[in-house]
Steps between C-alpha positions, in 0.01 A plus 500: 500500500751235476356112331701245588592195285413163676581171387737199573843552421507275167231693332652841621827420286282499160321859623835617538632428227238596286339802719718639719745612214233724333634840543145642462451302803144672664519754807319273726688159460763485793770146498530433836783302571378405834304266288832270430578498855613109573548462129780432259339753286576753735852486608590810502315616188502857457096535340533933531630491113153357418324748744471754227189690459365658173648847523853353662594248203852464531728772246670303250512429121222238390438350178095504492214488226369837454054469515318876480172397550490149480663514162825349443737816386894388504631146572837454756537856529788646781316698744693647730276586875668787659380685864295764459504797719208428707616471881414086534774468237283260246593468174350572126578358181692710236393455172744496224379793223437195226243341757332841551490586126387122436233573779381789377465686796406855539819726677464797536739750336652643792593132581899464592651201576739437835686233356647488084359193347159476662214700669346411846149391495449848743637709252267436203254714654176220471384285805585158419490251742724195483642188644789262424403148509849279507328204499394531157764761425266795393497849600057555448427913466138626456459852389126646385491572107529871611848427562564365159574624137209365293690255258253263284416135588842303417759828543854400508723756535792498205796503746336115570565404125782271412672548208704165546810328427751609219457149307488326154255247448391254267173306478428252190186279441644218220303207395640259275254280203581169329224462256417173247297480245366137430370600135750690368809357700607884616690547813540837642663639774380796613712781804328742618623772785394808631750735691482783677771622656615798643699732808421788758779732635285684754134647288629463189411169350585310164315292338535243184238264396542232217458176358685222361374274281664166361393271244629156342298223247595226284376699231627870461750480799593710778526888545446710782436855560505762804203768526614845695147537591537854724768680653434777735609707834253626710529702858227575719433875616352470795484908553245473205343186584657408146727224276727619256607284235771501185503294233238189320153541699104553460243751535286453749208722499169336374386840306745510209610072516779344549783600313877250480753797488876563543563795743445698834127425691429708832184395614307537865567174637204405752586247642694766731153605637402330843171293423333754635530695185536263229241434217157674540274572813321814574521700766256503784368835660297623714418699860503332850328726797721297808798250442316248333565140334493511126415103341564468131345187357455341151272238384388462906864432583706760734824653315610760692402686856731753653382773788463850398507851673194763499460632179523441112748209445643304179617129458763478162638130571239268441650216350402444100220256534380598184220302334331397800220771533411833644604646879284505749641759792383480874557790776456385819521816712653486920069522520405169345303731223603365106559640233515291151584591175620327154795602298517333161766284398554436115841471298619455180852408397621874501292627776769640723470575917419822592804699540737255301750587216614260225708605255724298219751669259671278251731585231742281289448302188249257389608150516462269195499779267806667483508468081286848505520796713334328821627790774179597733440648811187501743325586786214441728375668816229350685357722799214409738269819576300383729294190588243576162783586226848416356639673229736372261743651281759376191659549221717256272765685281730309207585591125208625363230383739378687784194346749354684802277410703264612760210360713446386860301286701145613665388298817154514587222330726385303147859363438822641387532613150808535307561703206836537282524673113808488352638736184746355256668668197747288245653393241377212347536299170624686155597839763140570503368664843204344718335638813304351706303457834481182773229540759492239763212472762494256826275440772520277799249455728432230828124448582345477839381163324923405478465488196836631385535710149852514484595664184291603202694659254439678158739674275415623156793660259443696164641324203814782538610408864846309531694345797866583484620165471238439167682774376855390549382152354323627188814765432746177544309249297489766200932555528539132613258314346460290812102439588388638774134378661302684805153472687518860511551622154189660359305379775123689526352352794547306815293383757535306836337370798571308783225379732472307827248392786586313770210305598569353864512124513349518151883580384596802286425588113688703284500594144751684279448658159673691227387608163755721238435598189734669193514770216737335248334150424118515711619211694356419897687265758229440773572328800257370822589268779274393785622320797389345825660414809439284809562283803377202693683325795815663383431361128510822266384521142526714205275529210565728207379558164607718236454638136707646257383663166720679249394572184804332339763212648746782685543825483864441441434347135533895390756745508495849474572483145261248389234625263145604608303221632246317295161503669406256218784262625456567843532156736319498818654296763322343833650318760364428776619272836373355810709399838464339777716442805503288797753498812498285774699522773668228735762397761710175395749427775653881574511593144198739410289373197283628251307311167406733229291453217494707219236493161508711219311482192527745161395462190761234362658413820437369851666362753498360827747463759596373850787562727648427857699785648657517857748632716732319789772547737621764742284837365371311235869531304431197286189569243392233198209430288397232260244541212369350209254620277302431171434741192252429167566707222241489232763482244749338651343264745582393780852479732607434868721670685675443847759702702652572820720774679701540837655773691715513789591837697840497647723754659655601216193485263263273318555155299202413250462222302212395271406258253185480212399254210250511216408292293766601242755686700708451862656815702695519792676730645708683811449835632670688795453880659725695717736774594816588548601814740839639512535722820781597746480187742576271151215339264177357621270260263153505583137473327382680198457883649278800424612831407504595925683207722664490814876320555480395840800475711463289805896345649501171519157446454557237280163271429257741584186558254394786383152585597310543163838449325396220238724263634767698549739480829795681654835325326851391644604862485203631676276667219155430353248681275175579515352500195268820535420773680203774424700863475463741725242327743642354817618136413513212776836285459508189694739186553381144613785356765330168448816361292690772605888400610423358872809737626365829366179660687358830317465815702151572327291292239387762302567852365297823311624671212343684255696513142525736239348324184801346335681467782722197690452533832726359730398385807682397798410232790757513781606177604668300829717198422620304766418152683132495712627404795312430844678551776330413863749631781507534849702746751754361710240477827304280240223756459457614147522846324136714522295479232512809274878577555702655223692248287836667295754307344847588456481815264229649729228422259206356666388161417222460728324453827466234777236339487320226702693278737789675485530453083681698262417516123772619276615450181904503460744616262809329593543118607614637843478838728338663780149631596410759734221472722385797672157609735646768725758763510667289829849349426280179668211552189715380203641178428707297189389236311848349300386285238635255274288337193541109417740493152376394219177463615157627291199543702240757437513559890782424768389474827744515754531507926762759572595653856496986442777547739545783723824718522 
């Protein structure tokens, strides 16, 4: 059955430019051309190149967006459409083997390809149905999840990852201080810079961070000094789902504590995983009797549904949602008949997914204490059985000291417990030899009530147990003499909570607690804080109160050294504190506004303050706030103070100034943040950069924002950064033509990548330049080209199409030249447009009224 396409002639030009060009054009649309008849639109327009049905999509190369079932898989991928061997000649698409491994579809093994670089969509042995939209440039396939490798939620295949640009970079955040005091007539200026710095030559990445620090008074003078804070390389394995790293680093693993060292770390690295599989979620099984629909919901709200064949089945890639309550599972068989059941969902910090490794070995040298023999070497494996258990396993080797450890986590429908005991064996003061035990217990727990137990955690340790780094700073204070203080040392107990109910439009509650107790002096640091939160008509307000008890001042007025405590001499020490803040939000003009008041009230001290904040401009670039506040000490009464700061985000980073009094001192002060990035195409100056950044390369682009860029826009030369990226998860990179250079157009506004972590992408926009010219032109019987012929220009490239009334829309390279116009194969279905551009002349558009001559 042939449809065919009515309407006046003026209104037929848009449908053909917009419909009649899709390639996936349907079976049953038919472009008549005895619809133009008596028409300029028709003369002698040759509509069988738009007469192309599904199955006969012209052969050809195509650059397309890859969707498998409605999910975006490739961006501007070439597709080439070849003819297939059935006898109406139609065509298929050939998929490149990157966009079948990225779309995980099933081959089978006998599959051979007919052509080298790709593999028809006939030859991958699964029914996939398909259809090339050129309209929106997109090549759609659907294929049933039969015909698919299970990957997890998130999958990216590796060959995706990008491990960037061979680079250098520098970033610095430096703030500059002029300080005065009225009292004692002191002036101080005061440097301060951070650096981080760094370069990539393909995975293998350097990294230096530091900080420099000037200083300069009336008093002692000036002297300045440079801080090598770490130095490392690292190189992700992505075979292992790993990061290897050499040189100043830290342990990671919360079983053991963090350790600074000085040596080689090779650790599982999950941010690798898709999201599918990172953090903790169990699995789901159970049986379906027909292909059924399985619902997954969590506190009432749907997380996950997928469709499942007959029999037992088993979702791994729930997303970790952890803390929000139990699973409650629906089968809805082909039937209508349900089937519900509840799969309990509670984690602690080491409960690991089902099926997950995580591993860390570290080995080096213990920073800070390289005056006694400080050489070590761990390592921690983490394995998750099965939805109810983790185990975990450790041990912590150096110069007479050995810790292991072993323990695990146990999930169950009453909360998730975790359990952790840890052996330790050293050398301690005057070369005697203490052993000892840590056992650590946690539980976690969310309520059908919402009331959330995040964390309640007990550890008690025998007076013999030592951490390794107690050790090193007993054994260096003894052959030193230099004092050495910990929270750790000869700890006995330890206990914390954390608490919170959300309560509706009531707000939410929390409270936090923490009690620790030791062998060596009896002493107790307690520690509670309650807190409330809220919101009315967009006003929110937080209430807190909170108490501290130790049974002396600090806990760092002892050293390790120090002679028993005194219990006769013991000083008990309360403080407690009360806050209470308001924030109120408004619009002044276009800058966004917001009051805040802030109370707080302790013992000797409170004050009160109130402050104006805002941001203005073009993506709020320009941000400020005012403030002036009030404090009453009981012994030192009461003072004023006043202040101010600005910041404005630029292309090449951000300017700060700011500005405070008292009532015996004055600061001000300058700060600025950026980076530099030294890369093949020359050196490109942007805003202050995380670890992961793209340097995007876009020709000419000049002027053109950076979506999410901080201010930052594509330079003279044609680069820009973007400040951050997330590794290895697909990454949307945009440009804004809005200030772009009127004779550049981009080819595409945006572009995917997904980055190694560390790595500097580069990403390239391909660009026109040329004058917009529009041209409207007639044929020498004064009728005017068809609408929809082919427009080339002198190179062959095309530039275009005619459109309506016989009016061409190019833009042009050179100040003068030809264009081809062509809607027919006939020597009498082409014509030449010669042009010549006004000089020195700047329009963003030219029109001009030219005759397309006929040889």
């Amino acid at each position: 059955m042939k449809i065919f396409l009515f309407n006046r002639p003026a209104g037929f030009g848009l449908m053909v430019c917009v419909t009649a060009f899709s390639a996936a054009a349907r079976a049953d649309y038919y472009f008549d051309p005895a619809l133009l008849q008596g028409s300029a639109y028709g003369h002698g327009l040759d509509l069988q190149r738009f007469n192309h049905t599904q199955d006969s999509v012209p052969a050809g190369e195509y650059v397309l967006d890859i969707y498998l079932n409605n999910q975006l898989i490739r961006q501007q991928e070439k597709i080439e459409l070849i003819a297939s061997a059935t006898p109406d000649n139609a065509v298929e698409p050939c998929l490149p083997f990157e966009v079948v491994r990225a779309s995980a579809i099933r081959t089978r093994s006998s599959a051979a390809s007919s052509t080298p670089h790709c593999l028809r969509i006939s030859e991958t042995g699964q029914k996939i149905s398909w259809q090339v939209d050129i309209a929106k440039l997109r090549l759609n396939m659907m294929i049933p999840q039969a015909g698919l490798y299970h990957a997890p939620r998130g999958y990216i295949p590796v060959s995706e990852w990008d491990a960037g640009e061979t680079a250098l970079f520098l970033r610095h955040n430096t703030n500059f201080y002029h300080t005065e005091n009225t009292d004692s007539h002191l002036r101080y200026d005061y440097l301060w810079s951070n650096i981080n710095g760094g370069f990539n030559i393909g995975l293998w990445q350097f990294r230096h961070q530091g900080n420099l620090r000037y200083a300069d008074d009336n008093q002692t003078g000036s002297h300045y000094k440079y801080n090598a804070v770490a130095t490392a390389i690292q190189r992700p394995l992505p075979q292992f789902e790993s990061v290897i790293a050499f040189g100043d680093n830290y342990t990671n693993s919360s079983l053991f504590g963090s350790l600074s060292f000085n040596g080689i770390k090779l650790n599982t690295d999950q941010r690798m995983w898709p999201q599918g599989k990172r953090g903790y979620a169990p699995e789901v099984r159970g049986v379906a009797t027909t292909t059924a629909r399985v619902v997954v919901r969590q506190q009432g709200k749907v997380i996950y549904e997928t469709t499942v064949a007959p029999g037992a089945f088993v979702i791994n890639d729930l997303y970790n949602t952890r803390g929000q309550g139990d699973l409650a599972v629906d089968v809805i068989e082909a039937n209508g008949q349900i089937s519900s059941f509840t799969v309990p969902y509670s984690a602690v910090p080491d409960s690991v997914r089902p099926g997950n490794w995580n591993y860390e070995l570290a080995m080096g040298y213990v920073r800070h204490y390289y005056s006694v023999e400080n050489k070590f070497v761990e390592g921690v494996l983490q394995r998750g059985m099965s939805n109810t258990l983790t185990a975990n396993l450790g041990s912590r080797l150096a110069d007479d000291y050995q810790a292991f450890l072993l323990g695990g986590v146990m999930a169950t429908s009453v909360g998730a417990f975790g359990l952790n005991t840890v052996y330790s064996n050293a050398r301690v003061e005057n070369d005697d030899n203490e052993q000892g035990w840590r056992i650590e217990a946690s539980y976690s727990k969310t309520f059908t009530t919402g009331t959330n137990l995040v964390l309640a955690a007990y550890r008690y340790s025998t007076s013999g147990y030592r951490d390794l780094q107690d050790v090193l700073g007993v054994r260096r204070q003894q052959k030193n003499s230099v004092a050495y203080y910990s929270d750790t040392l000869h700890q006995r107990n330890n206990f914390s909570a954390t608490l919170s109910q959300p309560m509706g439009d009531w707000g939410m509650v929390s409270f936090t607690g923490s009690t620790s107790d030791y062998y060596s002096d009896a002493s107790r640091i307690t520690q509670l804080q309650f807190g409330y939160s809220n919101s009315w008509r967009n006003i929110t307000f937080n209430l807190s109160a909170a108490r501290q008890r130790s049974s002396y001042a600090s806990r760092y007025d002892t050293s390790v050294n120090d002679q028993d405590f005194d219990r006769e001499n013991q000083r008990k020490y309360t403080e407690n504190t009360l806050s209470l803040g308001i924030s109120i939000p408004f619009d002044v003009g276009a800058s966004r506004t917001q009051l805040n008041l802030d109370m707080n009230r302790s013992r000797d001290v409170r004050t009160a303050t109130v402050g104006i904040s805002g941001a203005t401009g073009e993506n709020s670039a320009t941000s400020w706030a005012v403030y002036s506040g009030l404090e009453r000490d009981k012994h030192d009464g009461s003072s004023a103070t006043w202040g101010g700061n600005v910041e404005q985000r630029t292309a090449v980073g951000a300017l700060r100034g700011f500005a405070s009094r008292g009532s015996d001192y004055q600061q001000y002060g300058l700060g600025m943040s950026g980076t530099l990035v030294a890369h093949r195409g020359g050196i490109t100056a942007g805003p202050y950069t995380s670890d992961t950044f793209a340097l995007i390369e876009a020709p000419g682009a000049r002027g053109a924002a950076v979506r999410n860029g901080q201010g930052a826009t594509v330079d003279y030369f044609g680069y820009a950064l973007l400040p951050s990226m997330t590794p290895y998860r697909y990454n949307t990179v945009s440009l804004d033509s809005g200030n772009m250079n009127a004779e550049v157009e981009l080819q595409s506004g945006s572009k995917r990548i997904v980055p190694y972590a560390g790595a500097i992408s580069r990403v390239k926009f391909t660009t026109t330049s040329g004058k917009a010219a529009l041209i409207n032109t007639t044929l020498p019987d004064g009728d005017q080209p068809p609408m929809g012929a082919d427009v080339t220009d002198g190179h062959g490239e095309s530039v275009g199409m005619v459109g309506q009334g016989g009016q061409i829309y190019a833009r042009l390279a050179e100040q003068s030249g030809v264009l081809f116009v062509q809607w027919g194969q006939k020597s009498t279905q082409r014509c030449q447009v010669w042009y010549q551009l006004p000089a020195k002349t700047h329009t963003p558009l030219y029109q001009l009224t030219l005759p397309c001559r006929q040889e």
